[in-house]
N, C-alpha and C positions, 0 to 999 in steps of 0.2 A: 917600184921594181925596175931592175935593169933593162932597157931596151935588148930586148931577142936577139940574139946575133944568128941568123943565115948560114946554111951551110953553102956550095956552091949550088946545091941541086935546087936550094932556095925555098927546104923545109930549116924548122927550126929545128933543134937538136934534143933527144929526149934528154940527155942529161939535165939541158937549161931546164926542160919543164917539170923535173922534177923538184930540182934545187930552188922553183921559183915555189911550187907548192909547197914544200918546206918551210921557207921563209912564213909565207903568208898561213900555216898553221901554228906555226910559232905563235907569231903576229897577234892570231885570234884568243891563244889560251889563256889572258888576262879575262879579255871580256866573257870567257863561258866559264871561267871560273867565277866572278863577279856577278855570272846572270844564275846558278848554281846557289850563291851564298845566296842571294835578292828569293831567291823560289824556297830556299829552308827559313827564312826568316818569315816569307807572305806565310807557309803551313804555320809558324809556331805563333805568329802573330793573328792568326786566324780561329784555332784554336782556344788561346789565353782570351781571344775578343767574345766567342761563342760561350764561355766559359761562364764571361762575367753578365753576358745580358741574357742566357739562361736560367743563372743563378743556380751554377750548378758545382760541385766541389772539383779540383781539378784533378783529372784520374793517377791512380796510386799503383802501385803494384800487390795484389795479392799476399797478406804474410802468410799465407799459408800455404799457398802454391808449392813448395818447396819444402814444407814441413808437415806434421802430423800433428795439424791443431785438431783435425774433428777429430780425430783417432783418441785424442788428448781429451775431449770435451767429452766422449762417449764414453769412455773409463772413468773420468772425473764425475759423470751422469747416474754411470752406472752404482758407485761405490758411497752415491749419497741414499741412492734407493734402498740399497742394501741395508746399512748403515739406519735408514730411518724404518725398514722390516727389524730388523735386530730389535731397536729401542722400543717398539710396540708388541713385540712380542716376548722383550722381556719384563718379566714380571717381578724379578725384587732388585733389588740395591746393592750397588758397589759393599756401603755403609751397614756394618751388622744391623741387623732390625730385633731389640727387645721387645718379645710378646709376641701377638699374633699377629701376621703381618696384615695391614689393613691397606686395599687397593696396590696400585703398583701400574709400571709402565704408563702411560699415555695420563692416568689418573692420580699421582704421586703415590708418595707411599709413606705410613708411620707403623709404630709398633703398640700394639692396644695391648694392657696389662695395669695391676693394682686396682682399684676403684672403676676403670674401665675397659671389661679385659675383652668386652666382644666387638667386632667390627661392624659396623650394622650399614646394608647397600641402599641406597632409596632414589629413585627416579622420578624425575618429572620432565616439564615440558624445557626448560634448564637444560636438562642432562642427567647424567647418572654420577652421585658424589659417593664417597669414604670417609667416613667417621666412627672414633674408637665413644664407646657408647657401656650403660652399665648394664648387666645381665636381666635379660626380661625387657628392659626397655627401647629394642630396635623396634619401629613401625615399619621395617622394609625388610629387608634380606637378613640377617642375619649368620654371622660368619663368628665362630667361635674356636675355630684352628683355620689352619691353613695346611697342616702338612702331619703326619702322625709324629713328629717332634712335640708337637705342642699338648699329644693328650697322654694323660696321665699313664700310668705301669705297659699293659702290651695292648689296650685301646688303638683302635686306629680312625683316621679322620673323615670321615664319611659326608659324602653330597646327598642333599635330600632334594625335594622340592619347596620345601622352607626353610631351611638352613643348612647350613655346614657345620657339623657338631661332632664330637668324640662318644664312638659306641665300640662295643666289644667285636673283634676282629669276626668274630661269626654272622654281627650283624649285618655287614657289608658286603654286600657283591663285589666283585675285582671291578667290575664297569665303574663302580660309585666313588672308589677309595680316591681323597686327593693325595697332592702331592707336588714337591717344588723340583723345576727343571733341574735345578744344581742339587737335588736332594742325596740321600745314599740309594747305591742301586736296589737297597732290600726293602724298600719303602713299595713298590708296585711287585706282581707275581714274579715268578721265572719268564723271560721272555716276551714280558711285557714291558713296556716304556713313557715316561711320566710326559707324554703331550698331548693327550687331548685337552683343548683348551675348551673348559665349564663355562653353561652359560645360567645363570641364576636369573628367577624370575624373568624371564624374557632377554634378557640384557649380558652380551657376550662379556666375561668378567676377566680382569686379568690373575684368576685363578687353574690348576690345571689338573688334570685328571691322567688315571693310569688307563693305557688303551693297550691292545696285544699289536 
């Protein structure tokens, strides 16, 4: 820096002291730019170091902070739930089914008919199976309609306590008469509607019943 020049009163002059600190801020803004870079680089370098002897992954930004992933996973959650009530509660097939329908939903399903026209339910420690079976010879449940389609002239299709079989419409209670969800609406009474779901011999069946 410049030697001070004196005024006669033999202070120095505020302008010099200005002009001099000028300079000399000048001067410095390398070096605190330089000590600025040296301090971002010690964080980022300190960091990447704790990182690795942690053994930890190095932090990410949130994708979903900004979007509607749970929003996305709780609809997507919700529509499998649904989706898997639906398939258990439904009881027949995309696929016509010839005959009497034998099980359905969660238990498949086939069509019992010709040489084996009754469906016959049997449970053990296993589970509970469906098989088309010939008349007289179910050792478990026996199911011989499904739905008053299956019984002959104006018979309709009646739940017992040991079978499900085709009797004359007077023989039936409206509580007993089966019947299929996708059936015609004159299959159950006036004002009544084919969902109570039948449970045979102990065992909840993917058969269904007319309830008011």
């Amino acid at each position: 820096m410049d030697a001070p020049l004196f005024d006669r009163s033999g202070h120095v002059p505020l302008a010099l002291i200005a002009r001099a600190a000028a300079r000399r801020y000048v001067k410095d803004v390398p070096s605190r730019f330089a000590t600025a870079i040296a301090a971002l680089a010690l964080a980022t370098t300190g960091t990447i170091a704790c990182t690795a002897v942690l053994g930890l992954d190095k932090p990410t930004l949130d994708p979903c902070a900004e979007t509607a992933c749970a929003d996305a996973a709780s609809d997507a959650d919700a529509q499998a739930q649904e989706a898997g009530r639906d398939g258990a509660v439904d009881a027949g097939s995309d696929a016509p089914i010839v005959g009497v329908r034998c099980g359905g939903g969660s238990f498949g399903v086939s069509g019992c008919t010709g040489a084996t026209p009754v469906c016959c339910q049997t449970s053990d420690d296993a589970g509970t199976r469906y098989a088309c079976g010939a008349s007289g010879a179910c050792a478990g449940y026996a199911i011989a309609c499904a739905s008053n389609a299956d019984c002959p002239g104006n018979d309709v299709c009646c739940h017992q306590a040991t079978q499900m079989k085709c009797v004359g419409a007077s023989a039936c209670n409206s509580a007993d008469l089966v019947c299929e969800p996708n059936g015609p609406s004159d299959q159950c009474p006036a004002g009544w509607k084919c969902t109570a779901r039948l449970t045979n011999a102990g065992v909840a069946s993917p058969y269904f019943g007319c309830a008011p």
